[in-house]
One Martini backbone bead per residue (centre of mass of N, CA, C, O) as a GRO file, in nm:
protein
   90
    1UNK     BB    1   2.262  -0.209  -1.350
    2UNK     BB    2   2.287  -0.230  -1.048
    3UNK     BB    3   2.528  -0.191  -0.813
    4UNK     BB    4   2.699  -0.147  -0.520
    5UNK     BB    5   2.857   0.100  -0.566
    6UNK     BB    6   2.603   0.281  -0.638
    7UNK     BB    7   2.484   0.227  -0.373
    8UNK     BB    8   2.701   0.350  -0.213
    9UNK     BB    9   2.672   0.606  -0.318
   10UNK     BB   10   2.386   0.662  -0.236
   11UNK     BB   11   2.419   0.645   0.083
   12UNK     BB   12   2.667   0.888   0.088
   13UNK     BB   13   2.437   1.092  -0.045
   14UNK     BB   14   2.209   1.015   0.215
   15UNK     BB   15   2.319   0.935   0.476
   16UNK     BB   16   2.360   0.619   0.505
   17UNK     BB   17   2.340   0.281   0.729
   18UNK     BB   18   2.455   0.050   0.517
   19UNK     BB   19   2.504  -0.269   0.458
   20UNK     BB   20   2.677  -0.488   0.270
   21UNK     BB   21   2.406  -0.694   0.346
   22UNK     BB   22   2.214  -0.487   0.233
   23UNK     BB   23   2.329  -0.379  -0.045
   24UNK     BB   24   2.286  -0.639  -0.173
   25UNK     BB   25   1.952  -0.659  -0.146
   26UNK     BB   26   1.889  -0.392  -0.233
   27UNK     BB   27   2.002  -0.467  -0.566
   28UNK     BB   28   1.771  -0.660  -0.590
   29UNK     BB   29   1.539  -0.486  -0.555
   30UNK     BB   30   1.608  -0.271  -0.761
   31UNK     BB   31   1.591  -0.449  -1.032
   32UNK     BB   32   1.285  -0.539  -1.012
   33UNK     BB   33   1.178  -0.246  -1.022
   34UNK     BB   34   1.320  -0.193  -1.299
   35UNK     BB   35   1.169  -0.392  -1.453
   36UNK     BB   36   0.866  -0.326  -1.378
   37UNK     BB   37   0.918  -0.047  -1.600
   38UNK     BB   38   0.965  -0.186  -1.829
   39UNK     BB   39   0.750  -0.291  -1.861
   40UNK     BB   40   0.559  -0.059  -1.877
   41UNK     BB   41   0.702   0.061  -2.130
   42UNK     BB   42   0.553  -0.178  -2.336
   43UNK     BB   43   0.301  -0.033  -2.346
   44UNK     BB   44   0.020   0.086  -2.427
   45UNK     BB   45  -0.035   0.458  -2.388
   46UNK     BB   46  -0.213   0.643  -2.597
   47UNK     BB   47  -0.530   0.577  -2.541
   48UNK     BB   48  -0.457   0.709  -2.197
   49UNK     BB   49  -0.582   0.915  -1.992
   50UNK     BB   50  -0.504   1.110  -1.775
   51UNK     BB   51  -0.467   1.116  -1.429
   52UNK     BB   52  -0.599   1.267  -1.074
   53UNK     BB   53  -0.737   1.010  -1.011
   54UNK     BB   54  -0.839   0.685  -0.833
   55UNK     BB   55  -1.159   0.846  -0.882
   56UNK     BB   56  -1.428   0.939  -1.082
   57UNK     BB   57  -1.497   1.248  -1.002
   58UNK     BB   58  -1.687   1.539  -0.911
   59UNK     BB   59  -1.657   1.835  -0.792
   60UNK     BB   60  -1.859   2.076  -0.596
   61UNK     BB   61  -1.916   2.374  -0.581
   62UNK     BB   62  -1.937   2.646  -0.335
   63UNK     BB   63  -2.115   2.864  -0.262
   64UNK     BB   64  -2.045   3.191  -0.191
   65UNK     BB   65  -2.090   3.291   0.195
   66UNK     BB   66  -2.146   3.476   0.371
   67UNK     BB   67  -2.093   3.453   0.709
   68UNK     BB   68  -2.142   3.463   1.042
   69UNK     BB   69  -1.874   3.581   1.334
   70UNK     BB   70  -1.677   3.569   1.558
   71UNK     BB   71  -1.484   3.714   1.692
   72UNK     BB   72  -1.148   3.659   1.787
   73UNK     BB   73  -1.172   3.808   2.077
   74UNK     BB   74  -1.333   3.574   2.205
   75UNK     BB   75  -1.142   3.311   2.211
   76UNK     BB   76  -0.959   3.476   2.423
   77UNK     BB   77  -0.865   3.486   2.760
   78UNK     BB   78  -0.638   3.748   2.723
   79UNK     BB   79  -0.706   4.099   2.718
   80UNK     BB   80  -0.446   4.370   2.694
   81UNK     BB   81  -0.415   4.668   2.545
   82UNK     BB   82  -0.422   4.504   2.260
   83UNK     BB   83  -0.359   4.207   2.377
   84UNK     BB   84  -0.235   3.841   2.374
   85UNK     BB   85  -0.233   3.630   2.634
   86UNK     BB   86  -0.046   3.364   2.671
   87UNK     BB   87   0.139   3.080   2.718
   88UNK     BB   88   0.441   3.002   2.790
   89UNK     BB   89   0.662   2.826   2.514
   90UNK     BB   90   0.964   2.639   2.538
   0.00000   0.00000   0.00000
């Protein structure tokens, strides 16, 4: 059973500026998810295998190919003395 003091208790260490008024209803939200949880708690769940993704896919390897590219210093605006120029972000 989640309490209001809990909840108070779980605010000012999240630093959260929660009303009395709304500690009631999160109380009661709370107990929901919990009950819930129970719920999950008494399913029979020894023969399914754990899952990595909602949707059984299987992702093919790419191929390593080395590609040709072009320098770095292609794509910059301004190079001198074997420096990078770029503008200035305050």
């Amino acid at each position: 059973m989640i309490t209001k003091t809990d909840l108070e208790k779980i605010a000012k260490l999240g630093r959260l500026g929660i009303s009395s008024d709304e500690l009631a209803e999160m109380a009661n939200e709370f107990e929901k998810i919990i009950k819930y949880f129970e719920q999950i708690r008494t399913l029979e769940l020894t023969n399914v295998p754990p899952m990595t993704h909602a949707v059984d896919i299987i992702l093919e390897p790419r191929p390593d190919i080395i590609q040709s590219t072009k320098c770095v210093t292609d794509f910059m605006p301004y190079i001198k003395y074997h420096y990078f120029y770029v503008p200035a972000v305050l």
